[in-house]
N, C-alpha and C positions, 0 to 999 in steps of 0.2 A: 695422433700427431702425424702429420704429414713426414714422408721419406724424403729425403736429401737425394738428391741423382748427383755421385760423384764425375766430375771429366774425368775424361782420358788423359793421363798423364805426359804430356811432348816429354819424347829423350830426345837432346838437340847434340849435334856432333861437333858446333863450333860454339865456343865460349863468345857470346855476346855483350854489350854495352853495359856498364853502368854510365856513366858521363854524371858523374852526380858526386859521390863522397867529395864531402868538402870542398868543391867547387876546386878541385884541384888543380889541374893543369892549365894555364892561359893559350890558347887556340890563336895560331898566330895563324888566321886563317886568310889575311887580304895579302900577304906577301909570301910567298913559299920559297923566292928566291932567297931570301932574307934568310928565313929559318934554316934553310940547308947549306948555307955559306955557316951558318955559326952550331959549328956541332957540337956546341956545352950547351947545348938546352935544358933547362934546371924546372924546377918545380916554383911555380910561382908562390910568391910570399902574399899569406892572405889576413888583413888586418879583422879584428871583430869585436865589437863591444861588451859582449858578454860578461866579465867583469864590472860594468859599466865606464871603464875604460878602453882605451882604442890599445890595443896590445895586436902582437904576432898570436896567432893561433898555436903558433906550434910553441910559444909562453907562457898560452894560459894552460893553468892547473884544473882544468875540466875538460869534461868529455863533450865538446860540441861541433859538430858538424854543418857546413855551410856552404852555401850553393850560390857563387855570383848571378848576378845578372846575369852573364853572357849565357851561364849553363841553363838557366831559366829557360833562355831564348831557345837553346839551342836542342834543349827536350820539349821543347812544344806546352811548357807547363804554364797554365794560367788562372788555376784554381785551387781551391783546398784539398779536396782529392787528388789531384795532381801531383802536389806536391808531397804530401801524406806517403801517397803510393807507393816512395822508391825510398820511403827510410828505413830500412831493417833494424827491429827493438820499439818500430812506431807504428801502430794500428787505428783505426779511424774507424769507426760503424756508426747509421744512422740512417735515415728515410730520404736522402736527398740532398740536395744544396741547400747550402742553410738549416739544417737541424742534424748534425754532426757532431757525434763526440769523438776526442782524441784520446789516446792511451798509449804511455811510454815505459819502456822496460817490464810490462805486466802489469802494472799498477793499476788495476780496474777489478769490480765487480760485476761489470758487464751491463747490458742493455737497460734501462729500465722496463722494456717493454709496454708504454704510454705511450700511444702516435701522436696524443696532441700535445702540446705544449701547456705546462701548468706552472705549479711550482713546484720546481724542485731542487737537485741539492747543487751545489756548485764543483763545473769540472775538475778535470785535477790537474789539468796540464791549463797554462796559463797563455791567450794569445795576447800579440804587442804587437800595432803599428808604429814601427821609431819606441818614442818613449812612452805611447800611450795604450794602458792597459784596455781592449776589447773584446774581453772573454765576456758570456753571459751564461748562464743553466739554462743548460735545455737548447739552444739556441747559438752555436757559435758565431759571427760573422765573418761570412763565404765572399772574402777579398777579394777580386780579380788581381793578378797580379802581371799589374801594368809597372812599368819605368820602376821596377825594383833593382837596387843594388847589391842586392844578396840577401838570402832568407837562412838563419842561425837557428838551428835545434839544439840547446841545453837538456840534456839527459841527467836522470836523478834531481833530488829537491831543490829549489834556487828559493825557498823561500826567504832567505836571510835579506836577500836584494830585489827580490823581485814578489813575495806573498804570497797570498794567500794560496791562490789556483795554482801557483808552481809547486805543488807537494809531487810531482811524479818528472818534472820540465817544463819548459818554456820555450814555446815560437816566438820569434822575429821576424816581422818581417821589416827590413829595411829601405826606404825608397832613397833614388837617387836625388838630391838638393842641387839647389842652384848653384849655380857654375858664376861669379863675378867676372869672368875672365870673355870666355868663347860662348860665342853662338855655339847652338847645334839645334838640330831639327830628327826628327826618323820616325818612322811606322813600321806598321807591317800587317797585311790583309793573308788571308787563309781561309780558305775552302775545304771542306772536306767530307767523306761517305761514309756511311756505316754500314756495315753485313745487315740486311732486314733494317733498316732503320734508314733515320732520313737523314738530310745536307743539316752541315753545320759550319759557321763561318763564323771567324772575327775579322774587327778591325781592330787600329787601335794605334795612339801615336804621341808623339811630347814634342812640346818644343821648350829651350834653354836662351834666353833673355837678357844679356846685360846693359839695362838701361842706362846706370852708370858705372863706368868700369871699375873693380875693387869695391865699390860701394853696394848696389844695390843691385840683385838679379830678381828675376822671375823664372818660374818653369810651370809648364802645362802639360797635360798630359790626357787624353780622354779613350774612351774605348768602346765597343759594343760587339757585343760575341752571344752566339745562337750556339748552343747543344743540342742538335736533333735529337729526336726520341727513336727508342729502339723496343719498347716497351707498350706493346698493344694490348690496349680493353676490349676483351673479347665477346662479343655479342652473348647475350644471358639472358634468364629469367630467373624470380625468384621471388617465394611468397615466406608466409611466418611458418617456422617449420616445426610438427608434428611433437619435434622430440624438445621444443621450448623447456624448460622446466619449470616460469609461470604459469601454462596451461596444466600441470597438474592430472595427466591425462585427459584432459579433455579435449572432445573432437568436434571442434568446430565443425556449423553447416556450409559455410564459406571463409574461403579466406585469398585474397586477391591476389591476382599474381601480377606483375609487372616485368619491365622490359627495361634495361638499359640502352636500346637504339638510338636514344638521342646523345648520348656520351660513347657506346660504342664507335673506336678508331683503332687505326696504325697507328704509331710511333706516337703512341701519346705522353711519354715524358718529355718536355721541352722544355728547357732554363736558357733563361735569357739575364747577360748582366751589361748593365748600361752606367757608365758614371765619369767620372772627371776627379783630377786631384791637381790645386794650384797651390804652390807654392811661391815665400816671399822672402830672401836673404837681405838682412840689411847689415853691412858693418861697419859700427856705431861707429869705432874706432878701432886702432890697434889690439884692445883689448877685450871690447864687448862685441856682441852681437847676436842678433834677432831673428827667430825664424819663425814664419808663422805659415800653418799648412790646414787647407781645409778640403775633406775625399767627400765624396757625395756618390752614393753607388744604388740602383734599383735592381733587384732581381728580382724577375715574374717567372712564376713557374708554374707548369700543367703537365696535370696528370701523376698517375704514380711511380715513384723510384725504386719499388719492388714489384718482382713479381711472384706466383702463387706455381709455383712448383707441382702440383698436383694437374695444373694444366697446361703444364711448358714441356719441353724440351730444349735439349742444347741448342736449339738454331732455332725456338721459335720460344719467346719470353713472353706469359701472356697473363693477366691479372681481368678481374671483374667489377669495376663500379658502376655505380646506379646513380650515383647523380654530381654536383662539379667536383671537382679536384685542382686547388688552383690557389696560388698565392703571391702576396707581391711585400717584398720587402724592402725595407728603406732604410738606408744608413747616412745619416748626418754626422759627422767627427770632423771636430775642427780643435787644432791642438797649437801649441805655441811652447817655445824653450829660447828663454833667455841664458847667455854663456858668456862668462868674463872672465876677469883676476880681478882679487881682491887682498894688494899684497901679493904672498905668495899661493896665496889661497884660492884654489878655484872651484865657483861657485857657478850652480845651474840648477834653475828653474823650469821645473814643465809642468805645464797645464792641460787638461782638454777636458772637451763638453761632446759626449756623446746622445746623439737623439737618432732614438731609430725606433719605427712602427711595424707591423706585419700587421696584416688582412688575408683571411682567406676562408678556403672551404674544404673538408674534405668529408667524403664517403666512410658511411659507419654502421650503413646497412648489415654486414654480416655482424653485430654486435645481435642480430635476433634470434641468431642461434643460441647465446649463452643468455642474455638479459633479462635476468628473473623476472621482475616487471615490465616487460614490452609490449604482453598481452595486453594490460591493464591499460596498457597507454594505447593500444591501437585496435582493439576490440570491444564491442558492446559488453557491458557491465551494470549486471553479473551475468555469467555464464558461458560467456566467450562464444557467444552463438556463432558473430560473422564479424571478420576480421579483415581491416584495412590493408589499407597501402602500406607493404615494409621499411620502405626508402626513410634511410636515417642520413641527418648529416650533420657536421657540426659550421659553425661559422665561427672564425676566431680572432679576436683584436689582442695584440699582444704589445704596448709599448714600454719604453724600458728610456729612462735620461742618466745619464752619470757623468760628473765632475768629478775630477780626478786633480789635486796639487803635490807636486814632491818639490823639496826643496835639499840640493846636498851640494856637498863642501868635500873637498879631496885637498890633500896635499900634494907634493912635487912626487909626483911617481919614480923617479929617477935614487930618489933620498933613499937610504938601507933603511928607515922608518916610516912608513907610509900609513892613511889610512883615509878613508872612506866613510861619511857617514850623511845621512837624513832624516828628514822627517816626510809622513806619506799621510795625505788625505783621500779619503772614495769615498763619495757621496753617491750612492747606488737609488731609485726606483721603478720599481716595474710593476705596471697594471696589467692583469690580462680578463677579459671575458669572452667566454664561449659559450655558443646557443648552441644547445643539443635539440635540433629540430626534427622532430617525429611525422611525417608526412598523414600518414593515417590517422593522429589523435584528434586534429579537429573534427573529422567525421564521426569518432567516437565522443562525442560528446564534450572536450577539453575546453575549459576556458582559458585566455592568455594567463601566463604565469607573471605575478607579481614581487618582485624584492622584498624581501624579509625586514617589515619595519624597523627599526632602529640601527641594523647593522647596515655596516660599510661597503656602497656598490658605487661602479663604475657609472652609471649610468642615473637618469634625473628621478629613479625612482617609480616612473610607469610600467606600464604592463611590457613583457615583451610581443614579439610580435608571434601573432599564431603559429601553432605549432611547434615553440617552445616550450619541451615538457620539463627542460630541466637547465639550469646554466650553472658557471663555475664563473665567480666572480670576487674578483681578489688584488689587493695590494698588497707586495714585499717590499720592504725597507733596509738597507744596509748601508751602516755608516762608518768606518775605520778610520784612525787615528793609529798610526806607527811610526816608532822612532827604531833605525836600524844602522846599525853601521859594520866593517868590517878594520881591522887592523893588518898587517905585513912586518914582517921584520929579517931581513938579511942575517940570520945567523955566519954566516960563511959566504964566499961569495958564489958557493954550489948549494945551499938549504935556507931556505925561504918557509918562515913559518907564520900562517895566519890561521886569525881566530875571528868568529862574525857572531853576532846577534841581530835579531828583531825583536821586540817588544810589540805585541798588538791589545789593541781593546777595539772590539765590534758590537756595535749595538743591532740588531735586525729583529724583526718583527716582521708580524704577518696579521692581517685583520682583511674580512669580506666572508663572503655565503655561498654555498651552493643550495640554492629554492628548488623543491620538485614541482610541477603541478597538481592540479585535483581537478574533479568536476565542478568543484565549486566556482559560483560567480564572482568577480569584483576582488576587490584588495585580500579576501578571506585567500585568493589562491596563493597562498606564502608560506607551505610550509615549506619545511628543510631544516638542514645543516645551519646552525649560524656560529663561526666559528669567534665571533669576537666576544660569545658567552661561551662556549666550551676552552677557549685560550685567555679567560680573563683571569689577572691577576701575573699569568704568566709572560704572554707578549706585550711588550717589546722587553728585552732580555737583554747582557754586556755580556762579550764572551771574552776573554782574557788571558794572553799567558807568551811564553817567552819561547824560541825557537832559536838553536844554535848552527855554528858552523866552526869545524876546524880544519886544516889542513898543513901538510908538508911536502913543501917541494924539494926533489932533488936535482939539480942540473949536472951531470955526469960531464960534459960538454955540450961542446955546440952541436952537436949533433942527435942528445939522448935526453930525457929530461921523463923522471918520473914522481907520481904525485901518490898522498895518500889523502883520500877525502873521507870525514865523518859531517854528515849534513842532514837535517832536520827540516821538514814539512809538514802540511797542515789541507784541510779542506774545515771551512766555516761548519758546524752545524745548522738544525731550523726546526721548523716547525711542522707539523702535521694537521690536515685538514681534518679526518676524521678523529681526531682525539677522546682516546675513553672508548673507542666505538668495538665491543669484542675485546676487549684488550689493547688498542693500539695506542700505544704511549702518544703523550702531547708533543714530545721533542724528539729528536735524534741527535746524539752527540757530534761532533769535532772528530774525524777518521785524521790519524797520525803516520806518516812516513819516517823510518830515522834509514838511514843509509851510509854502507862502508863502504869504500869505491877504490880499488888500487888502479893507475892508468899508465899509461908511457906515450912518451910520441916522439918517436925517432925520425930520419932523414939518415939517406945512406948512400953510397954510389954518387960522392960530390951534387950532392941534392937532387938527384932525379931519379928516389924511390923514398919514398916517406909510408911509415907503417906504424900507426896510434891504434891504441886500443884499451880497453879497463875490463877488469873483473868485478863484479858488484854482488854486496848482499845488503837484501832490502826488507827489515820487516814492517807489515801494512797493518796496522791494529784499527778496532773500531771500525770495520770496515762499512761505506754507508752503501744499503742496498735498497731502490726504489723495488715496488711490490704495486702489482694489482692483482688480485687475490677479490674472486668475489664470495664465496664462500667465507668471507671477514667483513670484506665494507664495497661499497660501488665507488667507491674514490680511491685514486692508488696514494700509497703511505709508504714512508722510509722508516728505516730500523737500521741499526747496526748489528750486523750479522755474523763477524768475527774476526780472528787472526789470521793472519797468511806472513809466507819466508819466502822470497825471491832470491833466487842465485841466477846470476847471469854471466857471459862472454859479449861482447863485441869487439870485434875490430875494422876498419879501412885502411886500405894499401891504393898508393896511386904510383904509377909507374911510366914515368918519359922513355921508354925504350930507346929510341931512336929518332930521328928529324923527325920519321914519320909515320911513327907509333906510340898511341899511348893505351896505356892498359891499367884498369880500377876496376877494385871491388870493395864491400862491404860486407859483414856477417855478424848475426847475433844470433845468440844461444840463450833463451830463458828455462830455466826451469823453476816451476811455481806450486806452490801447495799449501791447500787450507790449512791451516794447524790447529784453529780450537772454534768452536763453536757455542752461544752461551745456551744454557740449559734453558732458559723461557723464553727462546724464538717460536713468534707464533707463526713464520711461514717454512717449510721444507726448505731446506738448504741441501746442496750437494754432501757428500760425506767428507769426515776428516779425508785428506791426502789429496782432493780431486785439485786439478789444475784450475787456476783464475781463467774468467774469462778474457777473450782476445789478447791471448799471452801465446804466438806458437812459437813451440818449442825452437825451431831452426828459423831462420828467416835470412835471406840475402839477397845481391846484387855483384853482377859478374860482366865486364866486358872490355871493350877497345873502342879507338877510335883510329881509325888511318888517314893519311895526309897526301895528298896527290899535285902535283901541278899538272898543268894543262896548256902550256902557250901563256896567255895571259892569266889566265882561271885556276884561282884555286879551288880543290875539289876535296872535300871530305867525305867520310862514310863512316858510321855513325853503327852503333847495337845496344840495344839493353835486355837485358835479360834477369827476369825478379822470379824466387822462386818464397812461396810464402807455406809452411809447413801447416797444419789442421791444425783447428783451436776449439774452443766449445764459446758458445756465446753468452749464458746465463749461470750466477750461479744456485739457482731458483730451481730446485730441481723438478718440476714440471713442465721450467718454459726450456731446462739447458736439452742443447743441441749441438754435436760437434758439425764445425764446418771442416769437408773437407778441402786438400792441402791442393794448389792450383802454380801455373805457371806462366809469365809471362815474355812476351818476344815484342818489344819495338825497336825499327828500325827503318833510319834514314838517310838521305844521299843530298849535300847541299852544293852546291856551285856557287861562289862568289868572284866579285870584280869589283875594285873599286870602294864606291861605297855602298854597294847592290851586295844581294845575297837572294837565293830562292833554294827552299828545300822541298824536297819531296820525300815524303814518311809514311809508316806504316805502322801504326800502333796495334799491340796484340795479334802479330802477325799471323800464329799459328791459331787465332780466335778460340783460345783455351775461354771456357765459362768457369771466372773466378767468382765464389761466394764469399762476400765480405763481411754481411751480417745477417742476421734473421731473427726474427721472434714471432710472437703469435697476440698481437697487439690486441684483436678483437675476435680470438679464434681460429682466422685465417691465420694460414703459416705460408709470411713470406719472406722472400729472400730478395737482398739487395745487391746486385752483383758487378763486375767489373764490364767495360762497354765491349758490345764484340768489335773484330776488325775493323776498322777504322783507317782506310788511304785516304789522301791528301796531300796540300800545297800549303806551302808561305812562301811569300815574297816581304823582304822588308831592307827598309833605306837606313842608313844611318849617315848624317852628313854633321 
């Protein structure tokens, strides 16, 4: 196993920026005369649906934290990592944009360790555009975040209101809606550099529409934004290597060696996102009205988002393929929500239709080092005399469609009786096939591989094309039907007590093949896996059962307000490709959340210090753990691997000092430990007591922001500073690795006038190399790390 190179730890002398918890402070940045003439400057009051009603933040009875737009803007965040990045108790690990998992309060088993995308088991943390659910396994979708009105992180289970993938939290993201009222128009372009790395720029801009005033608006919005790469393929060779364990001891008379020169670069990870989101307000009348929003986003990507630590250093990040690395993803979602009264009853309707594909390639060459069989597939046979081209790579089609219907009825929220309730449909498919293409087999003698007669494939049934020795070809199914509601009741007009359920039944299924090749000719090359005879009888399946929520509020005053929460979450179970194989069971169960959460959120100092925060214990049973293990099967497989107890702290503090200071931070404290393990795990697990993966122990965000005028100019000045404690990555004890603990510094200087603004920033200013994730996917051990320094510009209009 490859050594971890820990950074140098920055001690910094000045406490720097968060600008972030809770979207706290409103930035009265176009008038400074204004703000210093009125010295009650108070903490802004921030509305948020979380509930799925529109409530004060500092009302609702959970722990959610929220980031307006403006703060969006104003920390340069415009992606998933981005946003991830500055939440303390929230961690993200993965290979890149677009194939990213999230983990909140600890709630993870860690990596799968799988580079490519398969089947596997469903996130825990659940994402939302507005109202429509766009979580996928394996696969998150990597939003740009354009013309958003604020992005909401729900911490601990939300499944009562929100399902299935909220058993650890729930993102939001929110965009802004048409305006019936005013015009408006704005952008904003930025440029920027990276330490060893290339220019990176977006654009990106909206406009607001009212064709007829009070009735009907529109809004636009589009964008395209370049991530240079900081991350070079470093010139190489390399052949099938000696210590194979196919080979058997045997020592080939030749064996080829090759060059990656033609994919040898600088700055080869580059992500590009390109897309548009229109939106269409119509008010029917007084009381109904129609919104209908359709986002269209492509992100192309090259090259790889880790590098290989055995041949880097801090200032120079460098990795090895052999042939493309490259993919292009496509998102279609188009959603609609009807909203009225009916009576006193009001009722809302949401829909949406998600259509999105990926294409790509990636490098899988060092898989020759471990791949029992590679000989076989790229050597003369028998005897392994003289041996081919090593260059492995796979090719991957991954599509996924989902409708989604909820339908729910709320009472007057005002009434000391209130309640809440629906019903939820998801109609989930996703096809993926991947061609594991062995460069050297066709010279070894390989004929094209053929689909496994009778079972279920992607494709019209022909041969693949040369040089596929082996492909993973497969549909999942998942269909939900829930009925959920919640109740309230005003005991007093200081305790507020409510109780929630859901009710679900999910039917999901899994049928297709993974075929290996042979030397044999014609349709005979089909053997393999066929999983719709190893899952017969079993797939398609109903999974079924009920999940609670209780809670009590206490409102001390206006000022104090504390809750106790008891809440209940879930992740779907599935199915296993290699079933039976060595012992590996056909299914893997439903992993369980239940959580006790005590919280407060005060306001203080006539509103301009606000300080929220919860104690939580979480226990995580059935915990679901993806495995490739090939000393068991060459397909990786899920199991449930066991129990774990989470104890936590967080808190955020936002503070309006003065006209013109403001001062926030954030903090959380996990502490996590396996507690039981079951006796017939067939892979190594860490020992009873060790820590979950991507749970570290400390994690925060500490800083200011200051307020300047200038003549006509206002001028701000800007810090953050994230400080993220060691975690370990896996709980697999062959692949776990602790990351260590890393620091960060951004910071920026904006000048505005009018309705102009231009910043100039500095992200990671002290170029600390943060390690986010790592595993050993195909032998290589890499790591995924945060961007080095990074200056730059924006300029953007708002009118």
């Amino acid at each position: 196993m490859s050594q971890i190179k820990r950074p140098t730890k920055t001690v910094l002398t000045v406490a720097v920026a968060l600008a972030l918890s809770n979207g706290a402070v409103q930035a009265q940045e176009n008038n400074l005369e204004e703000k210093a003439a009125d010295s009650e400057r108070q903490l802004e009051k921030i509305i948020v649906t979380s509930t799925r009603r529109s409530e004060n933040q500092q009302e609702v009875p959970l722990a959610v934290q929220a980031m307006s737009g403006q703060k969006l803007q104003q920390l340069g965040i415009d992606s998933f990592e981005d946003y991830v990045a500055l939440l303390p108790g929230v961690s993200s690990e993965g290979q890149g944009p677009g194939k990213q998992e999230t983990y909140i309060r600890g709630v993870s088993a860690g990596r799968s360790d799988v580079r490519l995308a398969g089947i596997g088991g469903e996130p825990s943390v659940a994402f939302y555009l507005d109202e429509a659910p766009i979580t996928t396994p394996g696969r998150n979708i990597d939003l740009y975040a354009v013309d958003l009105q604020r992005v909401e992180v729900l911490k601990g289970p939300q499944g009562t209101l929100f399902g299935a993938s909220s058993q650890a939290g729930t993102v939001r993201l929110i965009s802004n809606k048409p305006d019936l009222v005013d015009f408006r128009a704005g952008g904003e372009f930025g440029i920027s550099t990276t330490k060893s790395g290339a220019i990176s720029n977006q654009s990106e801009g909206f406009v607001n529409i009212p064709l007829v005033e009070d009735v009907f608006a529109i809004r636009l919005a589009g964008y395209s934004s370049t991530d240079g790469g900081f991350i070079d393929n470093e010139l190489a060779t390399t052949q099938l290597p000696l210590t194979n364990p196919g080979l058997g001891g045997t020592i080939p008379s030749s064996r080829l060696e090759v060059t990656n020169a033609t994919y040898a670069k600088d700055d080869y990870n580059e992500a590009t996102y390109r897309g548009m989101r229109a939106s269409a307000l119509w008010q029917i009348n007084d009381e109904w009205d129609l919104l209908v929003q359709h986002t269209s986003q492509q992100l192309d990507t090259e090259g790889s988002f880790e590098y290989d630590p055995s041949i880097s250093d801090d200032d120079d990040l460098n990795v090895t393929t052999f042939s493309p690395v490259e993919g292009n993803d496509e998102v279609n979602l188009t959603q609609w929500t009807v909203n009225g009264m009916l009576g006193d009853l009001e009722v809302i309707y949401n829909g949406s239709f998600t259509d999105r594909t990926y294409q790509g390639n990636t490098d899988y060459t060092a898989y020759i080092e471990v791949g029992p069989f590679v000989p076989y597939y790229i050597c003369t046979y028998p005897g392994y005399d003289e041996c081919f081209s090593p260059v492995m790579t796979t090719s991957e089609q991954f599509e996924t469609e989902r409708s989604v219907h909820e339908i729910r009825v709320s009472t007057n929220a005002d009434e000391r009786f209130r309640a809440i309730g629906g019903v939820f449909y998801d109609d989930q498919q996703l096809n993926s096939l991947t061609d594991f293409n062995y460069a050297g087999s066709v010279q070894a003698g390989f004929s094209p591989n053929f689909p496994i007669p009778g079972a279920f494939t992607n494709t019209d049934g022909s041969a693949r094309p040369a040089g596929v020795t082996y492909f993973n070809d497969y549909q999942s199914d998942r269909e939900e039907i829930s009925v959920f509601g919640e109740i309230a009741y005003d005991v007093t007009e200081a305790v507020t007590l409510t109780f929630g359920a859901r009710h679900y039944e999910i039917d999901i299924g899994l049928k297709g093949q993974s075929p290996f090749g042979q030397r044999a000719a014609g349709p005979e090359a089909d053997a393999g896996t066929n999983v719709d005879e190893n899952l017969a009888g079993l797939t398609p399946t109903t999974l079924s059962g009920t999940i609670y929520k209780g809670n009590v509020r206490w409102k001390m005053n206006d000022d104090a307000m504390f809750y106790l929460t008891y809440s209940e979450g879930f992740r779907s179970g599935g199915f296993n490709r290699s079933a039976n194989v060595n012992g590996i069971p056909a299914s893997f169960d439903t992993d369980d959340v239940t959580s006790v959460e005590l919280g407060w959120k005060t306001t203080w100092l006539d509103n301009t210090l606000r300080f929220n925060g919860a104690i939580y214990n979480v226990d995580f049973s059935d915990m679901q753990q993806s495995v490739l293990d090939l000393d068991i099967a060459n397909n990786s497989f899920f199991d449930n691997v066991g129990t774990s107890k989470i104890n936590g702290l967080e808190f955020d503090l936002n503070w309006t000092a003065n006209d013109y200071l403001d001062v926030f931070g954030s903090f959380s404290y996990i502490d996590s430990e396996l507690t039981d393990i079951p006796d017939n795990l067939l892979v190594g697990i860490a020992p009873v007591g060790s820590n979950l993966p991507y749970a570290p122990e400390t994690e925060g965000v500490l800083g200011a922001r200051i307020y300047q005028e200038a003549g006509d100019f206002s001028i701000v000045y800007q810090g953050v500073f994230k400080w993220t404690d060691s975690r370990f990555n896996s709980l697999v004890a062959d692949d776990r690795v602790e990351l260590p603990s890393y620091n960060q510094v951004n910071l920026s200087a904006s000048i505005s006038k009018d309705d102009w603004r231009a910043t100039f920033f500095i992200d990671n200013a002290t170029d600390s190399l943060g390690q986010v994730a790592a595993g050993s996917a195909d032998n290589v051990f890499r790591v995924s790390p945060t961007r080095p320094r990074t200056i730059g510009f924006r300029v953007s209009y708002d009118y």
